[in-house]
N, CA, C and O of each residue as an XYZ file, in Angstrom:
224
protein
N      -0.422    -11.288      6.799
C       0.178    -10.059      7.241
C      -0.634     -8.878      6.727
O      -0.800     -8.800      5.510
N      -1.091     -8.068      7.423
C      -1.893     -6.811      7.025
C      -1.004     -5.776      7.499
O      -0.217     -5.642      8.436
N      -1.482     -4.968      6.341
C      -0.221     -3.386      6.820
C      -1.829     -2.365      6.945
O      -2.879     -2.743      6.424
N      -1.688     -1.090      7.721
C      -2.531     -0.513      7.428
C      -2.013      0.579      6.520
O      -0.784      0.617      6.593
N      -2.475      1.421      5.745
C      -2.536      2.428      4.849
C      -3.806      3.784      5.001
O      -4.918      3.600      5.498
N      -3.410      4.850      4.560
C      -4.223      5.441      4.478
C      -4.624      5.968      3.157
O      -3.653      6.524      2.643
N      -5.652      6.011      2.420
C      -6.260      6.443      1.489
C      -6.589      7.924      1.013
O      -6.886      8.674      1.942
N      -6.592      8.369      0.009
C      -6.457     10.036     -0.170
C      -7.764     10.550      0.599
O      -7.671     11.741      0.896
N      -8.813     10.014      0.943
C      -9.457     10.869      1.653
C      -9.683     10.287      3.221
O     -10.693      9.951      3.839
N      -8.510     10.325      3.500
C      -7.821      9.690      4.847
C      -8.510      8.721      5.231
O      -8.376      8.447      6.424
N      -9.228      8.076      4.625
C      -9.725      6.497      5.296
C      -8.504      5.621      5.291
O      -7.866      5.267      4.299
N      -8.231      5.266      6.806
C      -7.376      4.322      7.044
C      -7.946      2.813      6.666
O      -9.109      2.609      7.013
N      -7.318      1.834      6.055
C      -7.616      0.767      5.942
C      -6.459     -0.369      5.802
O      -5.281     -0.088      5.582
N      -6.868     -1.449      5.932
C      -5.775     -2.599      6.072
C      -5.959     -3.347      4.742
O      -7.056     -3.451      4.193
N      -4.453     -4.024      4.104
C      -4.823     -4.410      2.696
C      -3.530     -5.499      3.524
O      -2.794     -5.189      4.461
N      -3.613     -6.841      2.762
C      -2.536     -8.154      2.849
C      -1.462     -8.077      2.224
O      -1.397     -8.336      1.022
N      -0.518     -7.736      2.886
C       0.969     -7.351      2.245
C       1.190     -8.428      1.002
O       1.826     -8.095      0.002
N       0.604     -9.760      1.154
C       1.171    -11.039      0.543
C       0.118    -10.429     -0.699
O       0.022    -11.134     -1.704
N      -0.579     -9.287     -0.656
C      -1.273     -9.873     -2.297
C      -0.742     -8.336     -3.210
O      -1.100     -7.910     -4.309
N       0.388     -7.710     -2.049
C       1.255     -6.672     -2.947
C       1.548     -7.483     -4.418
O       1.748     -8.688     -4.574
N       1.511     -6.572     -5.279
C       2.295     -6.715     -6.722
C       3.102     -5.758     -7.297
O       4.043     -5.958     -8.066
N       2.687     -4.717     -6.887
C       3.387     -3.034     -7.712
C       3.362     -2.405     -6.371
O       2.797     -3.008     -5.459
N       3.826     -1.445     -6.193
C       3.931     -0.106     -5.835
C       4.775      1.076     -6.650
O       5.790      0.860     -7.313
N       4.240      2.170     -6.490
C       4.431      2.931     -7.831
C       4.002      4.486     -7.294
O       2.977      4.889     -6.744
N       5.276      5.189     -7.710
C       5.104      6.313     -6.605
C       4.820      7.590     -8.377
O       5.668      7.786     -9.249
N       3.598      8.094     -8.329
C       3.042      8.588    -10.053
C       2.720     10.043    -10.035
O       2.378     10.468    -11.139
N       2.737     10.825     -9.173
C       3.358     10.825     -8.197
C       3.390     10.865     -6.560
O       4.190     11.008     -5.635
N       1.479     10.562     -6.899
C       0.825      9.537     -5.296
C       1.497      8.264     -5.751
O       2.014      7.897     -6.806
N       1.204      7.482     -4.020
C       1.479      6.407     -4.314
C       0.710      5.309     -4.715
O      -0.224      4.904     -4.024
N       1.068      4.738     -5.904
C      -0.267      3.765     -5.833
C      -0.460      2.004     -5.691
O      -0.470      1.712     -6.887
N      -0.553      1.210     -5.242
C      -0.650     -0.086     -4.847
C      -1.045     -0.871     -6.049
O      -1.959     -0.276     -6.621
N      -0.727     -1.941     -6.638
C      -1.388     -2.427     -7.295
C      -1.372     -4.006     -6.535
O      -0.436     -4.414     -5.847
N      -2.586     -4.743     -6.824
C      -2.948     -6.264     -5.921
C      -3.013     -7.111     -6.857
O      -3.602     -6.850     -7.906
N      -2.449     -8.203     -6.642
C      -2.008     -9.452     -7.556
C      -3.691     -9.588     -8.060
O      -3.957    -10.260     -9.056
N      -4.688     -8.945     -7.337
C      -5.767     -8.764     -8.321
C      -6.404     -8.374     -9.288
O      -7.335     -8.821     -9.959
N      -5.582     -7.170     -9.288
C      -5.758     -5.930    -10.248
C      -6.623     -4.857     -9.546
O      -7.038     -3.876    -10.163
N      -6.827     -5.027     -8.510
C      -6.877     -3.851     -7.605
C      -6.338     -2.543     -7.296
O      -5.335     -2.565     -6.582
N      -6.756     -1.430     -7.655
C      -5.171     -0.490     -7.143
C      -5.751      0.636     -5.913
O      -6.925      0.913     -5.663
N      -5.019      0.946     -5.530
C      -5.304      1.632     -4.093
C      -4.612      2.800     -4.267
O      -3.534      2.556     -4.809
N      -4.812      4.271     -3.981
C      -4.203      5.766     -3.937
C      -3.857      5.615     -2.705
O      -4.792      5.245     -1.995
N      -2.236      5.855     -1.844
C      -2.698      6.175     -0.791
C      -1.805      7.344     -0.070
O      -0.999      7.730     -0.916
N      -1.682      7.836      0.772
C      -0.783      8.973      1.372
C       0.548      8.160      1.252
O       1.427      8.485      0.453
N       0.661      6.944      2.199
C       1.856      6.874      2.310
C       2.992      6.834      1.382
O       2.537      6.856      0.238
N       4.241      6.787      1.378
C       5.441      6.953      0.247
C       5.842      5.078     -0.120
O       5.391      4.054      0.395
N       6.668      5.249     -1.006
C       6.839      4.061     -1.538
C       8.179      3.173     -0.316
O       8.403      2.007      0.009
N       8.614      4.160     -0.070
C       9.793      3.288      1.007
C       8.704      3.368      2.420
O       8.737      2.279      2.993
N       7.831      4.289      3.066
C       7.121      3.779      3.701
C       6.751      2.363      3.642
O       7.252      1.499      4.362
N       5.585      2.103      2.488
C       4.757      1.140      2.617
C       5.958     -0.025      1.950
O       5.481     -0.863      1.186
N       7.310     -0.087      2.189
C       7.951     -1.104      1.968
C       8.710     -1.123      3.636
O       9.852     -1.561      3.505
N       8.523     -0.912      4.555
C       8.500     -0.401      5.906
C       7.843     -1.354      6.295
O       8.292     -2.382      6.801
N       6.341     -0.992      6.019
C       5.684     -1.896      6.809
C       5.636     -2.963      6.066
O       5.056     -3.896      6.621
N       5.983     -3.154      5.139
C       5.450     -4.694      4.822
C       6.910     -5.662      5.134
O       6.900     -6.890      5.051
N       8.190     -4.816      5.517
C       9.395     -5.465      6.225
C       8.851     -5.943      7.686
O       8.772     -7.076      8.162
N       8.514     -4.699      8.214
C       7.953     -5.162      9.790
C       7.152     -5.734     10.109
O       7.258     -6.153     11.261
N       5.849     -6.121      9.319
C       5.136     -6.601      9.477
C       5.312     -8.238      9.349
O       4.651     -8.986     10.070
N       6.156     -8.684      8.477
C       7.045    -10.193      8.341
C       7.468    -11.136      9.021
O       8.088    -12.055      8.484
């Protein structure tokens, strides 16, 4: 399942909902990946829990 997101300097990109671990609104929002990856991105925290419902 891929959600897309957009990034603070509006690069849209697609990340795998399944390797979500955190989301964390600091008070951007920020992603963290069962990798230890973390991502800044525009969208809000009930957004990107939106798409990763619809996307399911």
């Amino acid at each position: 399942m891929l959600i897309e997101v957009t990034k603070l300097n509006d690069d849209k990109v697609l990340i795998n909902a399944d390797l979500i671990e955190i989301v964390e609104t600091t008070p951007d929002t920020v992603i963290t990946l069962n990798t230890g990856r973390k991502l800044i991105v525009k969208e809000s925290r009930q957004e990107i829990r939106n798409l990763v419902k619809s996307s399911s």
